[in-house]
N, C-alpha and C positions, 0 to 999 in steps of 0.2 A: 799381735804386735801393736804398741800401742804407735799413734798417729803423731807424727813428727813434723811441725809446719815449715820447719829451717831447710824440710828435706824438697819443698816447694822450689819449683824455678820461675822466676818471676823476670821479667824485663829490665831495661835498663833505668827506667820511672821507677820499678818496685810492682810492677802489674801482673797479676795472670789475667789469661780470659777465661770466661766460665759461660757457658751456656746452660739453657736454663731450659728442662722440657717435661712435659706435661708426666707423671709419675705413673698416671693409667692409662692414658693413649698413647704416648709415645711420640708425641708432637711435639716439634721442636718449637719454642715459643717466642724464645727472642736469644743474642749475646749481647754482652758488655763485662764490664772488667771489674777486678777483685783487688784489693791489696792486704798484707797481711791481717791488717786492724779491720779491714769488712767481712774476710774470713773468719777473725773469732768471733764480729759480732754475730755473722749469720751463724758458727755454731753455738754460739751462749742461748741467741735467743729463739731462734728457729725461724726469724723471719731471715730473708732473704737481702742482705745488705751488700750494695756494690759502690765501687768509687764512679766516683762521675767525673770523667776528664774535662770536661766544658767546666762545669762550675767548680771543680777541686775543691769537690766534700764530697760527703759520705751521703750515701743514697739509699734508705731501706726502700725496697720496691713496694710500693701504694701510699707511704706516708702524707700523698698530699692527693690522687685519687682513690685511695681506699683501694684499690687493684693488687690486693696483697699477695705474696708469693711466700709459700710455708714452706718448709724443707721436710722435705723427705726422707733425702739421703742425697747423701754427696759424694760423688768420683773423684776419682784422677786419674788421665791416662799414662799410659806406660811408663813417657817420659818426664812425667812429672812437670810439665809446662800448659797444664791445661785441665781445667774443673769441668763437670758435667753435676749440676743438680735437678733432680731430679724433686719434683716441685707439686704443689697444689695450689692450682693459680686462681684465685679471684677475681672474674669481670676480665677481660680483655690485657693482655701484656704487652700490647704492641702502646705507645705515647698516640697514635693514631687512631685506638678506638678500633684497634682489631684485633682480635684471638691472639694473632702472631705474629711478628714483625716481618716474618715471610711469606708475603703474601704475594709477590709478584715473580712469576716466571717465566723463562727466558725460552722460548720456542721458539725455535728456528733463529729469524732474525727478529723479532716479534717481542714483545712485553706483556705478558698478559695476567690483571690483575684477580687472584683468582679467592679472595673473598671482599667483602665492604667492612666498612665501620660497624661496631658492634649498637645497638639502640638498645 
């Protein structure tokens, strides 16, 4: 069945979110948000392009650390309000110089940061 992007539910902005996770581990590596025009770019080009609410433009992930993010293959879940790609990440995905932007968890009442900065 060929792939329908109208059939995409998107926010009231025009947004889906899409998370983004490692292809061979399985690591979830970061989220942030999609709009129809960063979805064809991310499938035209294979890099991984998402909208950037703060600055309202268009975001290829590493275009300015090299931290590139190639696609794999892309999901959708059930209700079609939500992407899952499935990624081959380059250098660290997190803006903070870590693997992954989740790196901190919540124990008990507790925060604990459970990797560093990548070097």
């Amino acid at each position: 069945m060929p792939f329908d992007p109208a059939s995409l539910k998107y926010d009231a902005q025009g947004l889906i979110p899409c998370i983004a996770q490692d292809h061979a581990t399985g690591e979830v590596l970061m989220f942030a948000w999609m709009n129809a025009e960063s979805l064809a770019r991310t499938l035209a080009s294979g890099q991984v392009t998402y909208w950037s609410r703060s600055r309202g433009a268009f975001w290829a992930k590493g275009e300015s650390s090299g931290h590139v993010q190639r696609l794999v293959e892309l999901r959708l879940d059930c209700d079609r309000d939500c992407l899952l790609a499935l990624v081959t990440q380059e250098g660290p995905a997190c803006h903070t110089n870590r693997r992954s932007c989740f790196y901190t968890a919540l124990r008990g009442a507790e925060e604990v940061e459970m990797m560093a900065p990548m070097t």
